[in-house]
RODRENVEX-393879 format. One record per atom (N, C-alpha, C): residue in three letters; atom name; x, y, z. Coordinates in Angstrom, 3 decimals. Each point is the difference from the previous one (the first is absolute). Example, Ala and Ser with C-alpha at 12.3 -4.5 7.8 and 13.67 -1.06 7.14 Angstrom:
<drenmis>
r: ala a: N c1: 13.190 c2: -5.690 c3: 7.800
r: ala a: CA c1: -0.890 c2: 1.190 c3: 0.000
r: ala a: C c1: 0.900 c2: 1.200 c3: 0.000
r: ser a: N c1: -0.350 c2: 1.050 c3: -0.720
r: ser a: CA c1: 0.820 c2: 1.190 c3: 0.060
r: ser a: C c1: -0.770 c2: 1.090 c3: 0.730
</drenmis>
This chain:
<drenmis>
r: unk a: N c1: 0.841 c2: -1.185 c3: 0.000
r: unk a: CA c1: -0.841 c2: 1.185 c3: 0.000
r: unk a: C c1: 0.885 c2: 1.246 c3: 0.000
r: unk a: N c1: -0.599 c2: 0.716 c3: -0.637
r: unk a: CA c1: 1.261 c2: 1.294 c3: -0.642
r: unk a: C c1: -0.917 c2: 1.255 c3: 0.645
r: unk a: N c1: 0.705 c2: 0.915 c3: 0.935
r: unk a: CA c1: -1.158 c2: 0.924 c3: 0.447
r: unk a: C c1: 0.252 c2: 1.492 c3: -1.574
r: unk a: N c1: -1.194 c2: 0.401 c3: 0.275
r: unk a: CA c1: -0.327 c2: 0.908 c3: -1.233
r: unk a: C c1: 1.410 c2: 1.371 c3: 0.494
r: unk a: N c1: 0.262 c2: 0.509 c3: -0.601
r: unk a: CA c1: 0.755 c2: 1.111 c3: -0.687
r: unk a: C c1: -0.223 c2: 0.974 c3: -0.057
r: unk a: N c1: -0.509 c2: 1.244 c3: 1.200
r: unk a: CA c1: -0.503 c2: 1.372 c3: 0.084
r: unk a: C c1: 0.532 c2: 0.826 c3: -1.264
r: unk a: N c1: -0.419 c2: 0.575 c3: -0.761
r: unk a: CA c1: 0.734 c2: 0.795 c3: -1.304
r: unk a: C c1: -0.880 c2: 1.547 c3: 0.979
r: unk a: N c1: 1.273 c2: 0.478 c3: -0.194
r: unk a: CA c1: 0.170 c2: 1.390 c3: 0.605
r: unk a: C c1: 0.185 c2: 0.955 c3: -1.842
r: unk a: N c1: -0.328 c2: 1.081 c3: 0.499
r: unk a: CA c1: -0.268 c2: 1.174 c3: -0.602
r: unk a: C c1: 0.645 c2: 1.232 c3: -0.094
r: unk a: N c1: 0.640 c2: 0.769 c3: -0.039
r: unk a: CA c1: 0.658 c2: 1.129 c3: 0.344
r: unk a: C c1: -1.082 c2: 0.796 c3: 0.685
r: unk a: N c1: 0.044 c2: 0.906 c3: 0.800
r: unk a: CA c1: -1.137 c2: 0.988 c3: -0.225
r: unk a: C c1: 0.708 c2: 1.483 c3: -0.039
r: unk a: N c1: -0.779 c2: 0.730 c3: -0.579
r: unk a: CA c1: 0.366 c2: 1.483 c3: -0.308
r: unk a: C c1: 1.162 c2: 0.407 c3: 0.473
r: unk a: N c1: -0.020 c2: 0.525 c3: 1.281
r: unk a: CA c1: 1.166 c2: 0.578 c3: 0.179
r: unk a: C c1: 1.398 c2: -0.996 c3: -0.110
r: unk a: N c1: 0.221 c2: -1.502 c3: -0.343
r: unk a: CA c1: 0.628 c2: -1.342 c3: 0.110
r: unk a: C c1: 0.445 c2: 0.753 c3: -1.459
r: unk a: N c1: -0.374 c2: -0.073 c3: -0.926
r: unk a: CA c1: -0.306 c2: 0.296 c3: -1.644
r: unk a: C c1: 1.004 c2: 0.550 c3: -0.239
r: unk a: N c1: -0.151 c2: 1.503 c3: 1.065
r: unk a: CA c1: 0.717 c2: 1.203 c3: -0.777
r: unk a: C c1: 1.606 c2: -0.297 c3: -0.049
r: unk a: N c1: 0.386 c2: -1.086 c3: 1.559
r: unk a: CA c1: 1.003 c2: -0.207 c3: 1.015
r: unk a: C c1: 0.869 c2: -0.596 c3: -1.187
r: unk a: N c1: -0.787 c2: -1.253 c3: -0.218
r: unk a: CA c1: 0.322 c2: -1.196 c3: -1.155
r: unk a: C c1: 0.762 c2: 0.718 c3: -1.017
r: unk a: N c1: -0.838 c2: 0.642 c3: -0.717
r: unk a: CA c1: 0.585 c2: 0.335 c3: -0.932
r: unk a: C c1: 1.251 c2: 0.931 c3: -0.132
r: unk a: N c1: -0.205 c2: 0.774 c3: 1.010
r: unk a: CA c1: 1.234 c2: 0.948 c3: 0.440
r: unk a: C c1: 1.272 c2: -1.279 c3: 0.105
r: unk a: N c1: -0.225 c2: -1.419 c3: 0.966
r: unk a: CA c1: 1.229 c2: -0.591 c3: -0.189
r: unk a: C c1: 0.403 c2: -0.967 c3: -1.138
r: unk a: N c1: -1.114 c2: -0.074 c3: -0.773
r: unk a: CA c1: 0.455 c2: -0.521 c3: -1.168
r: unk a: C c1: 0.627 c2: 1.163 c3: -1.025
r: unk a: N c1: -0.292 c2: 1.132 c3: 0.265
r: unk a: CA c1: 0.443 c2: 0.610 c3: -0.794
r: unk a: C c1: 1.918 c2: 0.465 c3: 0.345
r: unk a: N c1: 0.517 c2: 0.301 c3: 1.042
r: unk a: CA c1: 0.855 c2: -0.212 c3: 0.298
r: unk a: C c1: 0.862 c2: -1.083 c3: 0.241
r: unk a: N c1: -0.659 c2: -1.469 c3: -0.457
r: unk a: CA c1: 0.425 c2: -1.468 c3: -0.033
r: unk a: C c1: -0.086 c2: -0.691 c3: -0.895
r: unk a: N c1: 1.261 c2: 0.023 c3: -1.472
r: unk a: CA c1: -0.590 c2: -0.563 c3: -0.920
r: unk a: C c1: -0.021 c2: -1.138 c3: -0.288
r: unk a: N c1: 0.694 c2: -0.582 c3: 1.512
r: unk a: CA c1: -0.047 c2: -1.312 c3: -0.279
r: unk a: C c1: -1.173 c2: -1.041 c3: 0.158
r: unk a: N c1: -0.331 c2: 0.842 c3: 0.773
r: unk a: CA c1: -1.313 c2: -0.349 c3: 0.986
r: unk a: C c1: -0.840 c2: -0.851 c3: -1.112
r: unk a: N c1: -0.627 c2: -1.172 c3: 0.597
r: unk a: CA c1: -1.584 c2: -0.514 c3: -0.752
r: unk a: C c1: -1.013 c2: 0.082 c3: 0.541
r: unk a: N c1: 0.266 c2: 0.543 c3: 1.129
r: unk a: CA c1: -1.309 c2: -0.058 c3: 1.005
r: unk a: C c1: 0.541 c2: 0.748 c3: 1.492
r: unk a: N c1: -0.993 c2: 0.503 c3: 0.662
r: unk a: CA c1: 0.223 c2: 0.802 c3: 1.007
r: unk a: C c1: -0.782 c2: -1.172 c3: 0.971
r: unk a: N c1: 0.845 c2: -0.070 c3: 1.608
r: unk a: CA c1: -0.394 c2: -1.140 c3: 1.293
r: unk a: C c1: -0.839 c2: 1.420 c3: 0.650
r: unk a: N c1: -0.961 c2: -0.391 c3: 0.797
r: unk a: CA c1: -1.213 c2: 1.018 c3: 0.776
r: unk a: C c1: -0.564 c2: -0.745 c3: 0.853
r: unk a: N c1: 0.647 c2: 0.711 c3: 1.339
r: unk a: CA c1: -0.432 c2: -0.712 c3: 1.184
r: unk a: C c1: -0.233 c2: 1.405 c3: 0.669
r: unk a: N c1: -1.249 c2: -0.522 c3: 0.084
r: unk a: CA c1: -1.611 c2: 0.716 c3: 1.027
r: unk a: C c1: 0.629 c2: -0.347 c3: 1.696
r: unk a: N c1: 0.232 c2: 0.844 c3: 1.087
r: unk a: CA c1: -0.213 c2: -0.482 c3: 1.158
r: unk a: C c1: -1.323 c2: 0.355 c3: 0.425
r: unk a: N c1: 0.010 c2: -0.850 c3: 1.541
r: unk a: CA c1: -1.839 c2: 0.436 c3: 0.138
r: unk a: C c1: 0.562 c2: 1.507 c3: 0.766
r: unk a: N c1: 0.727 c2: 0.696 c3: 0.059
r: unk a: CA c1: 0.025 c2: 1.502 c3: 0.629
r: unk a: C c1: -0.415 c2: 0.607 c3: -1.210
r: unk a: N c1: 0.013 c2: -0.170 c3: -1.014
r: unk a: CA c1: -0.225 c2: 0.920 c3: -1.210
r: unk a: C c1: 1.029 c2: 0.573 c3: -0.814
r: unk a: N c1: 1.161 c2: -0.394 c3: 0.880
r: unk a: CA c1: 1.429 c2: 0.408 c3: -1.476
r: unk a: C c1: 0.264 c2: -1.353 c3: -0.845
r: unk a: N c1: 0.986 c2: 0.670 c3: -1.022
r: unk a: CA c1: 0.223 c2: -0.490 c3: -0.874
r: unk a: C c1: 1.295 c2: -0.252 c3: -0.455
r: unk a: N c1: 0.341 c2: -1.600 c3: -0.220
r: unk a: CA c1: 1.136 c2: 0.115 c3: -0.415
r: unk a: C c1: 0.446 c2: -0.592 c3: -1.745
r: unk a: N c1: 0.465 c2: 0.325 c3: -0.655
r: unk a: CA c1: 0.102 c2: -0.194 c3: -1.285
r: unk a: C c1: 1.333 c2: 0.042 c3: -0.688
r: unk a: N c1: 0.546 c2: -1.505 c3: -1.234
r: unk a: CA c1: 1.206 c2: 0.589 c3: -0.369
r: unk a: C c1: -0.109 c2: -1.028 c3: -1.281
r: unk a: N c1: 0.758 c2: 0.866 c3: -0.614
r: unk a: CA c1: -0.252 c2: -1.127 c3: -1.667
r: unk a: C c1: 0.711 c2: -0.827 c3: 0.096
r: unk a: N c1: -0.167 c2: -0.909 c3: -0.547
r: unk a: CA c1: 0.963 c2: -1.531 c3: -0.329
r: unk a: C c1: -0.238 c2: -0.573 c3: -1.511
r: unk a: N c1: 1.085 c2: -0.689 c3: 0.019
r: unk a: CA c1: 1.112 c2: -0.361 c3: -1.337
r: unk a: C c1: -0.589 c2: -1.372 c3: -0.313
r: unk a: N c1: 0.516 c2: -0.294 c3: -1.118
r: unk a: CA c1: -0.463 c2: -1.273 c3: -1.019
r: unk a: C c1: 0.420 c2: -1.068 c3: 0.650
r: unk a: N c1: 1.109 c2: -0.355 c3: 0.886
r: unk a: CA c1: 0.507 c2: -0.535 c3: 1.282
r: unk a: C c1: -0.652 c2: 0.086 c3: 1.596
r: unk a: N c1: -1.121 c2: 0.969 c3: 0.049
r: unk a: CA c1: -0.350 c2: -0.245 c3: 1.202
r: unk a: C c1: 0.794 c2: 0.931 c3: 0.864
r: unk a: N c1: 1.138 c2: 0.575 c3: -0.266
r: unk a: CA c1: 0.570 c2: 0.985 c3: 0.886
r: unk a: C c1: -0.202 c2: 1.566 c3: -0.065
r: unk a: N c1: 0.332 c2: 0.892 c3: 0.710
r: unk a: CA c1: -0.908 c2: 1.214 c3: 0.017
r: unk a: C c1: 1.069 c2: 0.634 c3: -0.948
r: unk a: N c1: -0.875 c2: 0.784 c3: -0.714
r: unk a: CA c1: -0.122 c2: 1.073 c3: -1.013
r: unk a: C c1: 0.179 c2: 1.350 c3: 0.333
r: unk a: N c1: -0.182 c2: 0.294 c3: 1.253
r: unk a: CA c1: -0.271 c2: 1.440 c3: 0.450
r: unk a: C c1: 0.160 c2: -0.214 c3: 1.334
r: unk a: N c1: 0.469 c2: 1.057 c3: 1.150
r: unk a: CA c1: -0.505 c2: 0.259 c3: 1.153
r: unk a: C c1: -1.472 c2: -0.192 c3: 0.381
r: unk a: N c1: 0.226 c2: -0.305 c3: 1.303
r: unk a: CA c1: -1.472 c2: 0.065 c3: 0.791
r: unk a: C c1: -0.577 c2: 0.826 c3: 0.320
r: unk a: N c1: -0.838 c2: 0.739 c3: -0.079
r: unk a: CA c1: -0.808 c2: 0.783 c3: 0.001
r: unk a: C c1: -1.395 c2: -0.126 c3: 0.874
r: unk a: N c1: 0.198 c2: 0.607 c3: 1.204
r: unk a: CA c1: -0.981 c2: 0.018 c3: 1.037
r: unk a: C c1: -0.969 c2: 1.523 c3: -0.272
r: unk a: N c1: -1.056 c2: -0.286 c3: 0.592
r: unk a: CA c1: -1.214 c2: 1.210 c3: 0.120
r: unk a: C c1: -0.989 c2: -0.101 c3: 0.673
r: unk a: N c1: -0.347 c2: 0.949 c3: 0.368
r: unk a: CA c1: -1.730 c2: -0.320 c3: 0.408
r: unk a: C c1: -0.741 c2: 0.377 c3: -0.358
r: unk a: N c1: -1.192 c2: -0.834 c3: -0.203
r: unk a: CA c1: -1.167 c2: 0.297 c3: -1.294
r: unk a: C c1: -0.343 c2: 1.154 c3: 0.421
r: unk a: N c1: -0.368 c2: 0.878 c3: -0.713
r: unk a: CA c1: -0.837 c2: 1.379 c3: 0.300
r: unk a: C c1: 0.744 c2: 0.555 c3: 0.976
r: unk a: N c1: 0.900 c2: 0.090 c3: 0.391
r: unk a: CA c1: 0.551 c2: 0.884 c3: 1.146
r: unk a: C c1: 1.395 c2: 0.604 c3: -0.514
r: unk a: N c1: 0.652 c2: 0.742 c3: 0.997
r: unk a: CA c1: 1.292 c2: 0.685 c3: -0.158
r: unk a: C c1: 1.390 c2: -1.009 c3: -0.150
r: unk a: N c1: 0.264 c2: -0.781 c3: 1.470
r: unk a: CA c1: 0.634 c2: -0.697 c3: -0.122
r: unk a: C c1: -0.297 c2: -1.681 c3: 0.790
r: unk a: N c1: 1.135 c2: -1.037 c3: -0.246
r: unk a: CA c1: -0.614 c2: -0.874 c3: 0.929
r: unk a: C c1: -0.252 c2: -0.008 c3: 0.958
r: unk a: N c1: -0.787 c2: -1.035 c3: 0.723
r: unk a: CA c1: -0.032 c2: 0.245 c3: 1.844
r: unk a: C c1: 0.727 c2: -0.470 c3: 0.649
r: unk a: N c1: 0.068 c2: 0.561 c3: 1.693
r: unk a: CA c1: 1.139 c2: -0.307 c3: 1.066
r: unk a: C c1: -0.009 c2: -1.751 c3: -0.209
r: unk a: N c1: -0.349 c2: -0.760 c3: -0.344
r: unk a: CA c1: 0.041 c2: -1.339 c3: 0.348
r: unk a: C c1: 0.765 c2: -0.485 c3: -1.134
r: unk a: N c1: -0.108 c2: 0.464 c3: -1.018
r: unk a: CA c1: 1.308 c2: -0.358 c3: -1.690
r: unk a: C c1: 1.097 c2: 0.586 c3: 0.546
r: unk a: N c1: -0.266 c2: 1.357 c3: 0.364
r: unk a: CA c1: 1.144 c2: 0.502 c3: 0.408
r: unk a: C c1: 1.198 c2: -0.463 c3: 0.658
r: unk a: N c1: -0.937 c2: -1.363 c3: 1.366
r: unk a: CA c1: 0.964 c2: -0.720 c3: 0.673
r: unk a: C c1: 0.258 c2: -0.832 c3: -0.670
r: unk a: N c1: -0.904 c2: -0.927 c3: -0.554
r: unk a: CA c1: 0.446 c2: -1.161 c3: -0.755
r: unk a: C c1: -0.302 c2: -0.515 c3: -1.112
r: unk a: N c1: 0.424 c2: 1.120 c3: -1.135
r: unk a: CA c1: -0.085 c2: 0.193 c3: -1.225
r: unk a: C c1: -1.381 c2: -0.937 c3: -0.592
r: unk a: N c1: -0.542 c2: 0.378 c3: 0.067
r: unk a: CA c1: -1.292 c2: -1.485 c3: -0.444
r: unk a: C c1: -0.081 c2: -1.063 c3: 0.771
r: unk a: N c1: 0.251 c2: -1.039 c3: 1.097
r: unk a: CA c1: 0.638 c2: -1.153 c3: 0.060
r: unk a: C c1: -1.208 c2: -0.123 c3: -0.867
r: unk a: N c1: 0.042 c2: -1.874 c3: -0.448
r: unk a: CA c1: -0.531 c2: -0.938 c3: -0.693
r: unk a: C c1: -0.853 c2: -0.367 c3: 0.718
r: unk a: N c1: 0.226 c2: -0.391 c3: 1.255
r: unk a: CA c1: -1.682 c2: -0.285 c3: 0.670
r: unk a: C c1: -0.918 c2: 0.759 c3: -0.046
r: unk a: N c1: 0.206 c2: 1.342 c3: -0.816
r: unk a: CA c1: -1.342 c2: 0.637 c3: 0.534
r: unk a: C c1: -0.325 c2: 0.692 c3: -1.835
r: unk a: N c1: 0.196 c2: -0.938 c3: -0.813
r: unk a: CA c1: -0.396 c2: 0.036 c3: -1.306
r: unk a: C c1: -1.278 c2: -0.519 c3: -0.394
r: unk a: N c1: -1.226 c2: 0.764 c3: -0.715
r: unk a: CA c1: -1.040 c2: -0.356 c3: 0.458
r: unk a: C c1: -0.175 c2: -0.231 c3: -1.834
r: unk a: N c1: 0.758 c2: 0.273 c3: -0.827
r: unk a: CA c1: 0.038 c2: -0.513 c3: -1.681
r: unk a: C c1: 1.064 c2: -0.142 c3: -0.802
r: unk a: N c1: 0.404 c2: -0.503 c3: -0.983
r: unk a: CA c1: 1.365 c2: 0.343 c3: -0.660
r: unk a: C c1: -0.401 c2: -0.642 c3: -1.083
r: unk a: N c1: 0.622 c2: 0.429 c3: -0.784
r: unk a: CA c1: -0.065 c2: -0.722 c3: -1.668
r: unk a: C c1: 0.371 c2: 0.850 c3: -0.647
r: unk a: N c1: 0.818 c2: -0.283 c3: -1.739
r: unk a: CA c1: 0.415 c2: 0.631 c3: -1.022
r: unk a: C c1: -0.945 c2: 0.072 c3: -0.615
r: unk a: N c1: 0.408 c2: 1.795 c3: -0.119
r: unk a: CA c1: -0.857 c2: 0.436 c3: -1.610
r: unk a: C c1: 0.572 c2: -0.053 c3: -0.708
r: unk a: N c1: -0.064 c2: -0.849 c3: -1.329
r: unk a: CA c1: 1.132 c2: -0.198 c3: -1.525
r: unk a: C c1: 0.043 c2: 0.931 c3: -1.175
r: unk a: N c1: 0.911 c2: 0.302 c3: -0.281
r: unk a: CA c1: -0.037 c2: 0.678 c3: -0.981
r: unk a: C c1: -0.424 c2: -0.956 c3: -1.062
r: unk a: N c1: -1.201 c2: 0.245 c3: -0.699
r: unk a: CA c1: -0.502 c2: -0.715 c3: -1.243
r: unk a: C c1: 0.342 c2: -0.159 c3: -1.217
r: unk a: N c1: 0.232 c2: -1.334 c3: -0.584
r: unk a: CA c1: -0.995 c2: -0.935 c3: 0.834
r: unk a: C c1: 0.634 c2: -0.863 c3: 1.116
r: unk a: N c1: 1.262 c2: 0.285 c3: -0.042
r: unk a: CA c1: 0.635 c2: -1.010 c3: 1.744
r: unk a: C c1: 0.464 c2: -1.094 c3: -0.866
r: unk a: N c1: 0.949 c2: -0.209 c3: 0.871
r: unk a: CA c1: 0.695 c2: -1.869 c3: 0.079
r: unk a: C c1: -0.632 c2: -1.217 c3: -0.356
r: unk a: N c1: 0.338 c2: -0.721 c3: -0.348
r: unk a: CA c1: -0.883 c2: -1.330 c3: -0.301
r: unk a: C c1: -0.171 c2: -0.349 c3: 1.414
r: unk a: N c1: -0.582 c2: -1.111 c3: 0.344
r: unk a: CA c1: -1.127 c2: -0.340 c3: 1.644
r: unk a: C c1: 1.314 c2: -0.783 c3: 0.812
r: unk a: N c1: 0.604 c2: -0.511 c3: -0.749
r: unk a: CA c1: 0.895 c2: -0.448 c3: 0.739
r: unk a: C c1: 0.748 c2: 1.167 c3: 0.701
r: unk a: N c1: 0.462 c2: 0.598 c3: -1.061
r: unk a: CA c1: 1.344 c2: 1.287 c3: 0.496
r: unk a: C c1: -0.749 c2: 1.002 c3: 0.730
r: unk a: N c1: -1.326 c2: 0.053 c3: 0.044
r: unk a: CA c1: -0.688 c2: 0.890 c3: 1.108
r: unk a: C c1: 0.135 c2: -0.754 c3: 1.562
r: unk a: N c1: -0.269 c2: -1.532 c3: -0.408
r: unk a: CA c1: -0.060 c2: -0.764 c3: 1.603
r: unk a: C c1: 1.091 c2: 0.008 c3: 0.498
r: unk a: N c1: 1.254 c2: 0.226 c3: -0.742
r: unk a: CA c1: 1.648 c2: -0.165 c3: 0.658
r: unk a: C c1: 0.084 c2: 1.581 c3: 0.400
r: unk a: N c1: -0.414 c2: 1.020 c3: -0.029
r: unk a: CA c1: 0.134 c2: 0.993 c3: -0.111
r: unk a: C c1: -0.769 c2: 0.358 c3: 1.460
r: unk a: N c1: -1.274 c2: -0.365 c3: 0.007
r: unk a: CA c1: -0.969 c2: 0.534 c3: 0.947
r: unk a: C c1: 0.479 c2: -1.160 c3: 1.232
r: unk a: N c1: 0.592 c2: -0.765 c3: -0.312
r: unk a: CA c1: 0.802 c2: -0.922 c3: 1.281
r: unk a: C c1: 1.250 c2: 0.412 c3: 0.391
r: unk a: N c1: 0.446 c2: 0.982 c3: -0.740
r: unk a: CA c1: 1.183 c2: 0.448 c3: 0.574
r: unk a: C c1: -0.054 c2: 1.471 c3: 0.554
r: unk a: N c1: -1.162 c2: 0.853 c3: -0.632
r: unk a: CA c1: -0.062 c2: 1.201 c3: 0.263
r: unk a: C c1: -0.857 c2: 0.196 c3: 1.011
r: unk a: N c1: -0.961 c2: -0.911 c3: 0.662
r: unk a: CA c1: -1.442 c2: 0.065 c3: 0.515
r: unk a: C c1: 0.453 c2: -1.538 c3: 1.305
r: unk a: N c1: 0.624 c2: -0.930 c3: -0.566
r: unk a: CA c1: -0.070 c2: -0.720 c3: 0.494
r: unk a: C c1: -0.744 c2: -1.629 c3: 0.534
r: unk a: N c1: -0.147 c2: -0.759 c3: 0.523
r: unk a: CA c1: -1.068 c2: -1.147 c3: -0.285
r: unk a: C c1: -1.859 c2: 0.705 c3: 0.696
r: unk a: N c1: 0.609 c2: 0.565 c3: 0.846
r: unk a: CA c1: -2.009 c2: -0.152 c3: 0.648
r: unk a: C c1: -0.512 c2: 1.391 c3: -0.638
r: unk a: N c1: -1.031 c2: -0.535 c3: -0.817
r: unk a: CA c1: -1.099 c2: 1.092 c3: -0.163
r: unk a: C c1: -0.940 c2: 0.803 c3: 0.735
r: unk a: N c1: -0.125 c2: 1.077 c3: -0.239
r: unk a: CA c1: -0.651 c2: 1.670 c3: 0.613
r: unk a: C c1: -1.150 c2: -0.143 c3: -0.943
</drenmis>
């Protein structure tokens, strides 16, 4: 039994971010986007290899800057409430997306 596969979305203000680091990343095929549940954001493009493309890039949605709690501990991972690549289209064949999203994202799904 194979559990289903949340397909995440960019949303608006995610969009503008994206593209800003693809545009400064030409290596990039796709930008990694991990949602914490505080509401920042962390984001960084990655390579045809799975390795990053760009710096990381933290924010907080709708606000000035991140909050005191990234601040201490830059995102941790326990408190990631989504993540997944948006591809530059049309993306990798399914394989080279699954080696990719296992190395950039990791095994347990958000």
């Amino acid at each position: 039994m194979t559990a289903k596969k949340t397909e995440y979305t960019p949303e608006k203000s995610e969009k503008a971010m994206i593209e800003g680091i693809l545009e400064g990343s030409p290596d990039a095929i796709g930008v990694v986007v991990i949602r914490l549940g505080c509401g920042c954001r962390k984001m960084a493009g990655v390579d045809k290899d799975g390795e990053p493309a760009s710096k990381v890039i933290m924010y907080k949605h709708q606000a000035e800057s991140i909050c005191d709690l990234c601040k201490e501990d830059n995102g941790a991972y326990g408190r990631v409430a989504a993540a997944f690549i948006h591809w530059v289209p049309p993306g990798p064949e399914a394989a080279i997306k699954q080696m990719i999203e296992r190395k950039a994202l990791g095994t347990s799904s958000h």
